[in-house]
N, C-alpha and C positions, 0 to 999 in steps of 0.2 A: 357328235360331230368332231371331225378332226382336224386339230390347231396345225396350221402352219407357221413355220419360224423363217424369217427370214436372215439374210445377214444384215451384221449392222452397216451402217452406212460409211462410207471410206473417211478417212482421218485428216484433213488438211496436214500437209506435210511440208517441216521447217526446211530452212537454207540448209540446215547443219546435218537434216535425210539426204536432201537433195545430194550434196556434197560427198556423206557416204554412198549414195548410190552410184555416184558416177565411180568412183575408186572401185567397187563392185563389177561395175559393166567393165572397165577396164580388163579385168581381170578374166571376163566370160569370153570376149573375143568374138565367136560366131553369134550372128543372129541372122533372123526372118526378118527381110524391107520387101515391104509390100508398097507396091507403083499400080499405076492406071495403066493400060496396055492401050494400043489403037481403040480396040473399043470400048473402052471407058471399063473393062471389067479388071477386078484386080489378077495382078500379076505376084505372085512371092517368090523369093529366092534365096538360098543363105549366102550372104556377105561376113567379111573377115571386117571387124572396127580394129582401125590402127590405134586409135585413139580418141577417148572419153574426155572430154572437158569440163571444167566443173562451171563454167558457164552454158551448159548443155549441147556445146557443138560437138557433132561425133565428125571422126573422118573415116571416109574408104577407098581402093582405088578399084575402076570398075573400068568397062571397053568402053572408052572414048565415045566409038560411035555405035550406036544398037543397042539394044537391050534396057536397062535402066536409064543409061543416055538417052534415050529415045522417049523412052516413057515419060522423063523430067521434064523436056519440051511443053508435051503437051498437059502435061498437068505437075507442078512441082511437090504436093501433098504427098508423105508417106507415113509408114506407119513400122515401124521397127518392133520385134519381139524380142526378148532375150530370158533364158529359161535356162535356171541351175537347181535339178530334180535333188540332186543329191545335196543342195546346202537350202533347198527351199524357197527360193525366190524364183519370180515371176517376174516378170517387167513388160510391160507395151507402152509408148513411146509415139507421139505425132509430133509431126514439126514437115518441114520445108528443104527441098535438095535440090544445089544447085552447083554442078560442073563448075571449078576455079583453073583456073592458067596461073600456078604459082610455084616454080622451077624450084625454089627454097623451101617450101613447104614440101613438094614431092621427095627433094634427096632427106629432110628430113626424117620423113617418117619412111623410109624404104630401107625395105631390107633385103637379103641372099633368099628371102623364101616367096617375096614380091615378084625375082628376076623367075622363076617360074614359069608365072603366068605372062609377066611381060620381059620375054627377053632382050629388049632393045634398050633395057636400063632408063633410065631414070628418065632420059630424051624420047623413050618409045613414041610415036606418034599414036598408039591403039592407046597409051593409057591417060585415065579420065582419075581428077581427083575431083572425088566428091565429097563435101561438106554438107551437112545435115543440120540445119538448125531446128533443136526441139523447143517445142512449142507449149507441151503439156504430156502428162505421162499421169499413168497408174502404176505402181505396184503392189507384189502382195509377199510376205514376210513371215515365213513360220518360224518362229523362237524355239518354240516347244521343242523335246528332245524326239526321236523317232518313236521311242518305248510311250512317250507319253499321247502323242498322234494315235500309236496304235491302240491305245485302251481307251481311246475316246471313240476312236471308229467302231469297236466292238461295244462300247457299253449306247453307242447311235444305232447300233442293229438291233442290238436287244431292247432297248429300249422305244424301236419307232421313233427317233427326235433326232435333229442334224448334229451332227459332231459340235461339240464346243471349243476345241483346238484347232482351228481352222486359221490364225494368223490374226496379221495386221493387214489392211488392207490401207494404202496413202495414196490419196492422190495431188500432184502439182500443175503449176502454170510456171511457164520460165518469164 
């Protein structure tokens, strides 16, 4: 009979993860925020995060009216991905997004690569600043070097048995 392995089970993770993760996500910029669409199925999109806060509020600027605007109405729940293949982390991210009117906070975080998408600068009427408050998240953290990944992958083929270099897996609650 053939044994299956599972993973282990994920790590309760400290202030002091939480805190380097956010300095991490900072740094990744793009992700996947996945919304409710009209009919309740999900919608994903990659969104640009201005800004990581290590009290888990993300920001982004989005179109005012339509689209994620839209979606937020009727159901405020989203679910963020952020994924760096080449340093090995993983992250997904739940929490709550809610459109603010905060004229200060907008010129704050805008920049000449903002004016792009919204050419009417910082007053545009299409743009929408949304804040994310996260709620609770996963991620997952491979340490390991790639040389050492790869002979774990190879000695899990040859051997029938799951890789053992597979990471840290942490999950939190904000």
């Amino acid at each position: 009979m053939k044994q299956t392995q599972t993973a282990p089970p994920p790590i309760p993770a400290t202030l002091k993860d939480q805190q380097a993760l956010w300095k991490r996500i900072a740094d990744l910029r793009v992700a996947m925020m996945v919304t409710h669409d009209r009919d309740g199925s999900l919608a994903g999109r990659p969104v640009s995060t201005l800004r990581a806060e290590e009290d888990g509020t993300l920001w982004y600027f989005v179109e005012a009216h339509g689209g994620i605007a839209e979606d937020l109405d009727r159901n405020p729940h989203v679910n963020i991905s952020f994924m760096d293949v080449g340093d090995d982390v993983y992250v997904w991210l739940r929490g709550t997004g809610t459109l603010v009117h905060d004229i200060d906070k907008v010129k704050e975080l805008w920049s000449a690569m903002t004016g792009a998408w919204f050419p009417g600068g910082p007053e545009d009427p299409s743009l929408g600043l949304l804040r994310v408050k996260v709620q609770r998240g996963d991620y997952w953290d491979v340490e390991s070097s790639k040389l050492v990944q790869f002979f774990s992958l190879a000695k899990a083929t040859l051997t029938k048995t799951p890789p053992t270099e597979t990471g840290t897996h942490k999950k939190f609650a904000t």
